[in-house]
C-alpha positions in Angstrom: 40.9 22.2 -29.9 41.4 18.7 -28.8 38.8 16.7 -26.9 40.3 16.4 -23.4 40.8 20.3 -24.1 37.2 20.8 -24.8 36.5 19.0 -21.7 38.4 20.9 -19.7 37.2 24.2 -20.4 33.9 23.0 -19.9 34.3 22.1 -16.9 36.1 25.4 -16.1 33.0 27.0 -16.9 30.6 24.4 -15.1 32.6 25.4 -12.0 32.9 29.3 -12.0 31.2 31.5 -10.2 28.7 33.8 -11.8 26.1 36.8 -10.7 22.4 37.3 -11.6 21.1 41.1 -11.6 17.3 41.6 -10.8 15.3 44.3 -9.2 14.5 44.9 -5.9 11.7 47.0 -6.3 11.8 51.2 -6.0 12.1 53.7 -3.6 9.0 56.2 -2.9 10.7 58.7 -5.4 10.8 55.8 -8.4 14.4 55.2 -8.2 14.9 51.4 -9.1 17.0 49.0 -6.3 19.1 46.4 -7.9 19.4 42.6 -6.6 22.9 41.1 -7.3 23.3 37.9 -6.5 26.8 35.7 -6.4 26.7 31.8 -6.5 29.5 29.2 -6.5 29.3 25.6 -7.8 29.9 24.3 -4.0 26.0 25.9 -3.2 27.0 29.1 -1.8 24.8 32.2 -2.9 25.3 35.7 -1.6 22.6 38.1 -2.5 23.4 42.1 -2.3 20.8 44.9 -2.6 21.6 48.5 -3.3 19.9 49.7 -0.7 22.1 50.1 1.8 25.0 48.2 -0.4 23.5 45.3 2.0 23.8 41.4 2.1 20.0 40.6 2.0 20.6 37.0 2.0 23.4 34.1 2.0 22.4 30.8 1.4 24.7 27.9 2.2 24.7 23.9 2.5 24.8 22.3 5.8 26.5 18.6 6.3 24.6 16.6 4.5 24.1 19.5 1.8 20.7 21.0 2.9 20.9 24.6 1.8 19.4 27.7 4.5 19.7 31.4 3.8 21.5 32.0 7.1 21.0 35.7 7.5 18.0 37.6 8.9 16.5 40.0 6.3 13.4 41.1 4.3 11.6 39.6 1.3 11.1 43.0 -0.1 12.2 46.8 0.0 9.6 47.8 1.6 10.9 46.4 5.6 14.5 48.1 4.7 12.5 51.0 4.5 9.9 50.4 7.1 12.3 49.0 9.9 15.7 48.2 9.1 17.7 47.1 11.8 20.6 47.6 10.1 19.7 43.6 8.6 23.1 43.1 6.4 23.5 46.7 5.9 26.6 49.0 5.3 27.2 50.9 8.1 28.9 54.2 8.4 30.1 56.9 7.8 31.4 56.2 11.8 30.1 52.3 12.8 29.0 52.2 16.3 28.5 55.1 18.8 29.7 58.4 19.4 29.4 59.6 22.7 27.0 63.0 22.3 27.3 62.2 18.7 29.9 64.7 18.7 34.0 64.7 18.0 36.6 67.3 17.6 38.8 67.3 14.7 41.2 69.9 14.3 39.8 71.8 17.0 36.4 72.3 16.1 33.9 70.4 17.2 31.3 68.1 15.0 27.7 67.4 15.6 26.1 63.9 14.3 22.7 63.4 14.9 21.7 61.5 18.5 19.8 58.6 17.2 20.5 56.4 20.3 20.0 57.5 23.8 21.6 60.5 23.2 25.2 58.9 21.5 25.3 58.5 17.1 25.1 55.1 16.3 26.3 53.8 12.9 26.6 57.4 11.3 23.6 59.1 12.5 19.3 59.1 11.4 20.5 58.4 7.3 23.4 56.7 7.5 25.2 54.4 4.9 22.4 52.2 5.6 19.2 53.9 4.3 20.7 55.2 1.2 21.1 53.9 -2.5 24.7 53.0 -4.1 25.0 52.7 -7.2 26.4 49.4 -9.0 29.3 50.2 -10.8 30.6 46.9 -12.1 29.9 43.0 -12.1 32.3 40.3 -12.7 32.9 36.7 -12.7 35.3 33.4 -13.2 37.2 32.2 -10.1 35.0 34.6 -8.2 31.6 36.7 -8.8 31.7 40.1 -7.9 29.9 43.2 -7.0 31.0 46.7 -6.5 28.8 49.7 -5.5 29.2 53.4 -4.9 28.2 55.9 -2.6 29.2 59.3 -2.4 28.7 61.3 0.8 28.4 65.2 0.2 30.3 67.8 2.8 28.2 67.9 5.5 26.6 64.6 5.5 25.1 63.8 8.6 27.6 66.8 10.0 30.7 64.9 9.2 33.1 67.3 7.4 34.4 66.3 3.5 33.1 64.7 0.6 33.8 60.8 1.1 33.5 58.7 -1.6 32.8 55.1 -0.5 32.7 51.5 -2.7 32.1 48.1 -1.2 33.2 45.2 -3.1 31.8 41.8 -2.7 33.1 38.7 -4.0 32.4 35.0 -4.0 35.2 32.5 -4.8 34.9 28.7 -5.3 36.4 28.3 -2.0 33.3 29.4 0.3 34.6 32.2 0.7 32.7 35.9 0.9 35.6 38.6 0.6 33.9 42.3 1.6 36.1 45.0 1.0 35.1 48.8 2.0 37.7 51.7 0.6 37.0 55.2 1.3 38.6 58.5 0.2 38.1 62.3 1.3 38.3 65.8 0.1 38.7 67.1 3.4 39.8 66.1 7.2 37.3 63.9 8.1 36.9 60.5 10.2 35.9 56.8 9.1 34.8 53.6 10.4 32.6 51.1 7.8 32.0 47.7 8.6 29.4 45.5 7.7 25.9 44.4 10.3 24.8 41.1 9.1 23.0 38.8 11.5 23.8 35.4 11.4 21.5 32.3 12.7 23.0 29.6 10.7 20.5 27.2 11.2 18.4 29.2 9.2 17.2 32.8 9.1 13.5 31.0 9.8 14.4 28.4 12.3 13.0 27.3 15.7 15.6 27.5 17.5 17.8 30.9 18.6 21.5 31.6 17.8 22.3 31.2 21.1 23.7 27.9 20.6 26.0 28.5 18.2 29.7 28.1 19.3 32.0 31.2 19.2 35.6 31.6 19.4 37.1 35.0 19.5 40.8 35.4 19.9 40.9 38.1 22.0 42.7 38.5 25.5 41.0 42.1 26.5 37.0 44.0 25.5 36.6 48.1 26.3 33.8 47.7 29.1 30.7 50.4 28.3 29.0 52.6 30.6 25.2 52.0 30.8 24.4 53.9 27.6 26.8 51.7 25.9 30.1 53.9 25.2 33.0 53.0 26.2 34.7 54.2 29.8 38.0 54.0 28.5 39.5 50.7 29.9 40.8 47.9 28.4 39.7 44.9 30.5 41.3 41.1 30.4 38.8 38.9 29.7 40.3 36.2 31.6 37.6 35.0 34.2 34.8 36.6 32.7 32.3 36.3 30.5 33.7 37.9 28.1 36.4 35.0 27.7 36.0 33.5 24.0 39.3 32.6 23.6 37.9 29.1 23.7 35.2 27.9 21.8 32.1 28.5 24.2 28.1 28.8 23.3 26.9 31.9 23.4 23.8 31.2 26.0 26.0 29.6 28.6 26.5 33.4 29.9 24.7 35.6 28.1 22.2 36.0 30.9 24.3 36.3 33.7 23.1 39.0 35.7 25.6 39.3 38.5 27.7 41.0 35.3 26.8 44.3 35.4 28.3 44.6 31.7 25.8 41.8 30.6 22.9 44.0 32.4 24.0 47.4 30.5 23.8 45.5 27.0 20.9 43.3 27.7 23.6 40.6 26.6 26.6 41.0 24.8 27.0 44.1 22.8 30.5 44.7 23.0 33.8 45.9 21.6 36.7 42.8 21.5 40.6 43.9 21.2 42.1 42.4 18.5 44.9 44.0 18.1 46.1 48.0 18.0 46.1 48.5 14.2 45.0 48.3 11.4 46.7 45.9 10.0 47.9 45.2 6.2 46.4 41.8 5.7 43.1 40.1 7.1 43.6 38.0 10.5 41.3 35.8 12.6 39.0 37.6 14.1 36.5 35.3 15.5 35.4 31.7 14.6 31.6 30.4 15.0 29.7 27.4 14.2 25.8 25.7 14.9 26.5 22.4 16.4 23.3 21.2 15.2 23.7 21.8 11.5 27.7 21.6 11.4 27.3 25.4 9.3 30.1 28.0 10.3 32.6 30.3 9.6 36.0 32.0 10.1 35.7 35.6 10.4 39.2 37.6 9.2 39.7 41.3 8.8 42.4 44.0 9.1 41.0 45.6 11.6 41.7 46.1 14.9 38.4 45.4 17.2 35.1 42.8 16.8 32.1 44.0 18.1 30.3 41.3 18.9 26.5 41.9 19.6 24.1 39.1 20.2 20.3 40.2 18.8 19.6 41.8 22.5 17.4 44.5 21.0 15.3 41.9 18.4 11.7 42.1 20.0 9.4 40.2 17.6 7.8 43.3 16.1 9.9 42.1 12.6 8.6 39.2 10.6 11.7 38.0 8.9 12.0 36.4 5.0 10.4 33.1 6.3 7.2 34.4 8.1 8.8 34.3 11.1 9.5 36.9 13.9 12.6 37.6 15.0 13.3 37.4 19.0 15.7 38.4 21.1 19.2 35.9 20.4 17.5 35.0 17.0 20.9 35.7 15.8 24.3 37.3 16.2 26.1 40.1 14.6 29.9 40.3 14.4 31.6 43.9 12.9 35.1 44.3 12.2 35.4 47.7 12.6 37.8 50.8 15.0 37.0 51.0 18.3 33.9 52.2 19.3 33.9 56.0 19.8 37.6 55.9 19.0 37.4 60.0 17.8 37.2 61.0 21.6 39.1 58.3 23.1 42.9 58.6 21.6 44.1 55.6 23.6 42.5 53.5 21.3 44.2 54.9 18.1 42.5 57.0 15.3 40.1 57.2 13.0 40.9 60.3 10.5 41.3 60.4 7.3 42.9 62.8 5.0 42.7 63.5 1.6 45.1 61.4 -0.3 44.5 58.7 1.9 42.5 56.0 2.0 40.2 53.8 4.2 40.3 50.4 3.9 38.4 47.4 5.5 38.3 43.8 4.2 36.3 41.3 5.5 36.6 37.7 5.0 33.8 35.1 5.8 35.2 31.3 5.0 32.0 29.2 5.3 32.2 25.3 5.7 30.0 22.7 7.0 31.1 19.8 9.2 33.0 19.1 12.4 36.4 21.8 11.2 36.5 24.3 8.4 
């Protein structure tokens, strides 16, 4: 091989992105949790636990290159297990609320368990979140990868059919953090898997709040909630409202305002934006955010047809975070490409059944970038 060869493929390799496996520590019953984390040459490093298939941390360079794990999380198993919040998890097997925590499919009707107020949120007491995946494969070169398992028996939570789930992570040289959840079924069943991570990207640990981060979200309608959160129905313009991203605007200019009764019933924003109508083939903007302060942001892009965009109402300071530091209310926001919230007994808002021979799919795209534009 000649010189200049040589050189090359060096630096191919100087410039690939690679994964690290570690432990995570173990579960009361001795099973061991895996660590997998994904780094790029740019300073981009996504750690993924298997508890939960969750992003426990993602570290990323700000303008002038100072790095900050940017999502809020634990240092150890032991607050996933203790109090999770659903910090980076997998959600599912139905993300969000189900009014009752009930659906019909078929004609009979299905019983998940009430775990908020009396609705099912994010798939019941042991959802996708408190369980362990399994790692089936690693990879890397012009991206690191992860890919984990979870298999959901009949019955699961009361959802009918064996579903067997894999999320897929993956870090390219470009900054960007492709998630991709597929699902299949032995049965009739229903499916909605998205991911929960919280996002402060001045730093997980920082002084100040999310709630001057800028936020775009392309979306010309939301699905207003009653006051236990489900939504009536409606699909309201956002035109005139709060709930009017469509230009970029900081969250805390209206996340207080009172004379909103929707901002009252959430404590903030914790609601569902219309995208679009379906599921699309490829990913599309979905929202676009970024911390003034630091110049850290992203583009958000999935296939699916609704953002919910919640903004850390419920964060009380009873968790101390991976810094030492306890987490407040707007210490961060979450944004979920997911269905429609309690889509399964609403039909104007589409479906959310899956059959066998099927299958589920959900891809995520974070592009991260530091600086006045992406």
């Amino acid at each position: 091989m000649s010189l200049i060869g040589a050189m090359s493929l060096l630096s191919a390799t100087a410039s690939a992105a690679e994964y690290a496996r570690a432990s995570f520590g173990k579960l009361p019953d001795g099973r061991s949790v895996e660590k997998v984390t994904l780094s790029n040459s740019k300073g981009v490093t996504a750690s993924i636990i298997a508890y939960g298939a969750a992003l426990q941390s993602l570290t990323m360079p700000d303008r002038h290159g100072k790095p900050a794990d940017v999502t809020l999380g634990y240092p150890s198993l032991e607050g996933y297990l203790t109090k999770s919040e659903y910090f980076g998890a997998t959600v599912g097997r139905f993300a969000n609320r189900l009014a009752d925590g009930r659906f019909k499919l078929d004609g009979k009707t299905y019983q998940t368990p009430q775990n908020d107020h009396g609705n099912s949120l994010h798939g019941g007491e042991r959802g996708f979140d408190k369980v362990l995946w399994e790692v089936v494969g690693v990879g890397q070169g012009d991206a690191a990868s992860v890919r984990l398992r979870y298999v959901s028996p009949d019955g699961d939570q009361g959802y009918p059919g064996t579903l067997t789930v894999f999320a897929t992570y993956a870090l390219n040289e470009a900054n960007e953090l492709r998630i991709e959840y597929t699902a299949t079924t032995d049965k009739p069943t229903i499916a909605n898997i998205t991911n929960h991570a919280y996002w402060n990207l001045a730093g997980e640990g920082a002084a100040v709040a999310a709630m001057g981060h800028v936020l775009t979200i392309p979306a010309e309608h939301y699905t207003p909630v009653n006051d236990k959160l489900i939504p009536t129905g409606k699909l309201q313009p956002v035109a005139s409202t709060v709930f009017d991203f469509r230009k970029p605007v900081a969250i805390g200019a209206r996340v207080r305002e009172a004379r909103e009764p929707q901002i009252v019933f959430g404590k903030g924003y914790d609601h569902n934006f219309v995208i679009a109508k379906d599921v699309a083939k490829e990913p599309r903007l979905l929202a676009r955010v970024q911390e003034p302060t630091s110049g850290r942001g992203f583009e958000l892009l999935s296939n699916q047809p609704a953002l919910q965009f919640y903004s850390g109402n419920f964060l009380d300071g009873s968790v101390i975070g991976k810094s030492g530091r306890a987490y407040r209310q707007g210490d961060a926001l979450v944004l979920e490409p997911q269905l429609f919230p309690d889509t399964p007994n609403q039909p104007q808002f589409g479906s959310a059944r899956l059959d066998p021979g099927a299958s589920y799919r959900n891809v995520i795209v974070y592009r991260f970038f530091a600086g006045e534009t992406p």
